[in-house]
Phi, psi and omega in degrees: 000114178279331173296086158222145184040215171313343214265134184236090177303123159285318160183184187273142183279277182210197175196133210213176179302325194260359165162192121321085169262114176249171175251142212220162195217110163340111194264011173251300193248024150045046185267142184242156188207171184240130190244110161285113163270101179288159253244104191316346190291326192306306226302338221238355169270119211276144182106339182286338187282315176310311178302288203307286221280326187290283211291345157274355189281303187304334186246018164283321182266009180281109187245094179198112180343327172262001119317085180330133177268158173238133192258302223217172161195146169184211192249168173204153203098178193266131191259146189101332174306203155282305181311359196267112177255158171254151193221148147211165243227132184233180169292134191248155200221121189257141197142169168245172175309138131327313172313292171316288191329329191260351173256009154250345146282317189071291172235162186241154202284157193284331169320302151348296240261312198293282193295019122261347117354273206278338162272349167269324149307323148332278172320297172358275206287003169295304200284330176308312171301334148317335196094351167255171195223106182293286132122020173205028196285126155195195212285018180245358186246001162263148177245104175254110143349161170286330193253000156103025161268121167288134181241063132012125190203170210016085181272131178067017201270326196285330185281331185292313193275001175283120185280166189290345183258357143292265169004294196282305143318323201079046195265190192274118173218134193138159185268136186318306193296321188259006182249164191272157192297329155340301184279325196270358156247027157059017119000133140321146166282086173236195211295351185280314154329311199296313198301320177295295178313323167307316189294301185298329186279315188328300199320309164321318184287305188273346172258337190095015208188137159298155164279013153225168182190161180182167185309307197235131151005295173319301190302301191310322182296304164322286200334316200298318194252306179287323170352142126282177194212160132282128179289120196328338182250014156250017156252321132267094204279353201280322184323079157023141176267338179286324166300333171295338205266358210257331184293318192283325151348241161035285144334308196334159181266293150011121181279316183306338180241020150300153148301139220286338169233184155274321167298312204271347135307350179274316177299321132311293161341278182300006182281300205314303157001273138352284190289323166284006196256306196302304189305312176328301190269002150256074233250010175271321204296317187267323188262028154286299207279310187220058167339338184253036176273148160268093142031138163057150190309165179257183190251159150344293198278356212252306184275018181269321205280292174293005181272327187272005169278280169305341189088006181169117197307114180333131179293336194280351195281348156072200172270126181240165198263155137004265196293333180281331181263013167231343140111180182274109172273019186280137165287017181244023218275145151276167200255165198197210191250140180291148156267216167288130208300151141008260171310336180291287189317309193303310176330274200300302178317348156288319171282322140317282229282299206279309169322331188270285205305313199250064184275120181287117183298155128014289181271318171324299198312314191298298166301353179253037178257110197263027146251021174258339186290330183302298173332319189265306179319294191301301195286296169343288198292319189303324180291310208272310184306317189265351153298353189241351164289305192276029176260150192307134154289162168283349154292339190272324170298296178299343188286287214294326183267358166276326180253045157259317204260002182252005156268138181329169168256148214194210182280307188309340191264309182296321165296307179311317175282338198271299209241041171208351179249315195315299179299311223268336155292340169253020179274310207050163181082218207286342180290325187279301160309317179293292204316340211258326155301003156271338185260354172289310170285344151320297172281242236305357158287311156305341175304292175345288169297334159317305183290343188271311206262001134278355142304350185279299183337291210276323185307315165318301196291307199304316200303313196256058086290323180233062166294012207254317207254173177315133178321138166304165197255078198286325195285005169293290203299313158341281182296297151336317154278351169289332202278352167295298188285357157301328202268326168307318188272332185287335169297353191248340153282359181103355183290075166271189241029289185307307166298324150342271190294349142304284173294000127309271216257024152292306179305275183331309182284349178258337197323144175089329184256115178345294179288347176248047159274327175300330196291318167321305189266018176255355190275310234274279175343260214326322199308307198309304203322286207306301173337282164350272174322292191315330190270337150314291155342286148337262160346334183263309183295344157275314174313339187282273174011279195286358194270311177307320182293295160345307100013289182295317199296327179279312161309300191269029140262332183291334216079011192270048166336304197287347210242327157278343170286002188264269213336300189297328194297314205279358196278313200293284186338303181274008186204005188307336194268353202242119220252342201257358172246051201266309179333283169324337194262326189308016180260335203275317176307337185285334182274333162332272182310325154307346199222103161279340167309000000 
């Protein structure tokens, strides 16, 4: 492959379960990028193309230093073939994986551990805001730069590559070792799942090792929900306790008793600093507080020592000169009255150093008056009341998104899902059963309009390439959307069966064709949606079943012949017509037919 799209590949990157990566080059605006090719088997799976265009769509707008950007996207190959993959085209970040980084360290000084902390919250909480979900973060998806900027990359990738029968199920999607118990009992994924992956790779940077492992996938999956751990410093012993107390957070099986963001964990990383530089410079004050700090001033050689650890001399240790701090070896010194020893100078010149750094601002002096703190305390509580009378319920959220969606549809419909159903899915329990057959008729409304105004798109385009030939075939795009809205109403009256089979063969009939691929990939979504149901449903009408069949079975060891045969007869009346529960059914029919009584 010399190719893909605009893309003129320079080589292969790597090659991996989720695809291809080359480093590739614009062959217009001469852009260099690293282009993920996916695996051609996805394009045949119905339902990957709606998931691949939502979740690129979505991480296009995502702009933040600490984020791979993703530039382009698009196929590559005969569409509709075998050969046809989707590919897209990201920031290419020279430099290496954390993962390399940690199987040629094993482990890293905690300064690190901070400062690469804290540029992946950063990302985080961009993307959280967004409304996305990583639903896979670990040391093989951060990219460090050469000068020590962190990049975060295939943000939703887990979710593209989650197949339509992973999907349906409710199945596992994420790398075993970084995932949260959630996920690992097949759970939705949210930004609180991001944190717990964030606690195990910190954990991973400071122990050499994740903080589970096992033989098997299961076992490592067990852990994630039942487990113990060694706690980070017993592997790192130099670590700081407030970073140990902010990684077993982090960890909680409990989502609730995770930290509440990505800002307020990037923020507390950078408190830890802070609290070691403060512990330093007070050393009774520390050794109460983080006992695994080391005490009393350090020598010469200690901040030397620590410059060459972190990559940059501790700020509280300030310029300190040389020659004053190791004192004079010439033997040819006259001999004279000792000044102050080593440790002494290094003491005060540390205490210089920190009375200069902790010079009291302005505004410090201003607060440390205490009716202007009374003053600020009264507006705090006055704010925090009326911020808190006027926070939404979740009735007020559902009132407010009914009475969006009972106006035509429109901008008002969109709005009712970003900001009135949306919170009401991360409310759960019953907030969540209402909220979701609303956000199901939103989004498929929205499909729609895509789909109609790339259909416009493409009718435009044909039209000023072949004004020579016949019109595009607007009552084609038309008619696919009426066969939309049929198969929508036969689901909405309960016909799924009927609604089946209209979209099975809209989907067969659009396959392949360019102008009707949005249509297609709104077909392919509902079929699943309706699958989905049937298969509940299903799941439920066996559970009755066999529960009856039990029943019966138990009547007829007591000898109660007439009372298990009502059971079966009566299994056969509801449910005898139905081919897919014929299996199931054959126990009743067999005894029937041995006992015609």
């Amino acid at each position: 492959m010399d190719r893909v799209g605009p893309y003129v590949i320079d080589r292969k990157i790597g090659t991996g379960g989720m695809g291809t990566v080359y480093l590739a080059t614009h062959a217009v605006t001469g852009q260099t990028a690293a282009v993920k090719v996916l695996p051609a088997s996805l394009a045949r799976e119905e339902g990957f193309l709606a998931r691949f265009e939502r979740e690129i769509s979505a991480l296009r707008q995502l702009d933040n230093p600490h984020v791979v950007k993703v530039f382009d996207s698009g196929s590559v190959g005969e569409d509709g073939g075998d050969g046809q993959a989707y590919y897209y085209a990201m920031e290419y970040v020279e430099g290496e994986t954390l993962l390399t980084l940690l199987r040629r360290e094993r482990r890293l000084p905690w300064p690190t551990v901070i400062d690469y902390g804290v540029q992946v919250c950063s990302a985080l909480k961009a993307a959280h805001d967004a409304g996305i979900v990583h639903r896979d973060l670990k040391p093989s998806n951060l990219l460090i730069s050469k000068d020590g900027n962190v990049k975060l990359a295939d943000f939703g990738v887990a979710q593209v590559f989650a197949s339509t029968r992973l999907t349906k199920t409710g199945g596992i999607i994420g790398t075993a070792e970084f995932m949260s118990p959630e996920q690992a009992q097949g759970h939705r994924s949210t930004k609180k799942s991001d944190l717990y992956s964030l606690g195990a790779v910190l954990y991973t940077m400071l122990a050499g090792k994740p903080p589970y492992s096992g033989q098997t996938m299961l076992d490592v999956l067990h852990k994630h929900r039942f487990g113990q751990y060694d706690r980070p410093r017993h592997y790192a012993t130099d670590c700081p306790s407030w970073l140990e107390e902010i990684v077993v957070q982090l960890l909680e099986k409990d989502p609730d008793k995770r930290p509440s963001d990505a800002y307020v964990t990037g923020k507390r990383l950078r408190e830890v600093i802070k609290k070691v530089e403060l512990s330093q410079s007070d050393p009774m004050r520390a050794q109460g507080s983080n006992p695994s700090i080391s005490h009393g001033p350090p020598t010469g050689q200690e901040i030397l020592s620590n410059e060459d650890e972190s990559g940059h001399a501790d700020d509280y240790a300030g310029d300190l000169p040389t020659r004053t701090a190791y004192g004079t070896t010439d033997p040819n010194t006259p001999a004279g009255p000792r000044g102050p020893g080593e440790a002494t100078l290094m003491h005060a010149l540390m205490r210089e150093e920190l009375a200069r750094q902790q010079e009291r601002h302005p505004v410090q002096k201003l607060l440390d008056n205490t009716w202007v703190l009374l003053a600020l305390l009264v507006l705090l509580m006055l704010g925090g009341w009326y911020w808190y009378q006027n926070l939404p319920t979740p009735e007020s959220h559902f009132a407010d998104a009914q009475r969006l969606l009972a106006e035509p549809a429109g901008p008002g419909w969109t709005t009712a899902r970003l900001k009135h159903l949306k919170p009401l899915l991360e409310e759960g329990g019953e907030w969540r059963e209402k909220a979701e057959p609303l956000v199901a008729m939103v989004e498929n409304w929205e499909d729609e309009q895509r789909a109609a105004a790339k259909a416009s798109k493409t009718r435009a385009s044909s039209d000023t390439k072949m004004s020579d030939r016949r019109p595009a075939p607007v009552t084609a795009t038309g008619e696919a959307g009426r066969l939309l809205q049929t198969a929508r109403r036969q689901r909405d009256r309960g016909d799924v069966a009927a609604a089946s089979e209209t979209l099975k063969a809209l989907i067969a009939v659009t396959r392949g064709d360019e102008t009707h691929a949005a249509e297609h990939a709104l077909a392919a979504r509902m079929l699943n949606q309706v699958e989905e149901a049937t298969a509940e449903a299903t799941k439920a009408r066996s559970a009755f079943i066999e529960s009856a069949l039990e029943r019966a079975e138990a009547l007829e060891r007591d000898g109660d012949r007439e009372d298990a045969a009502a059971v079966y007869r009566g299994l056969l009346t509801l449910y005898g017509d139905e081919p897919e529960l014929a299996d199931l059914l054959e126990p009743a029919r067999q005894t029937l037919a041995d006992d015609p009584q």
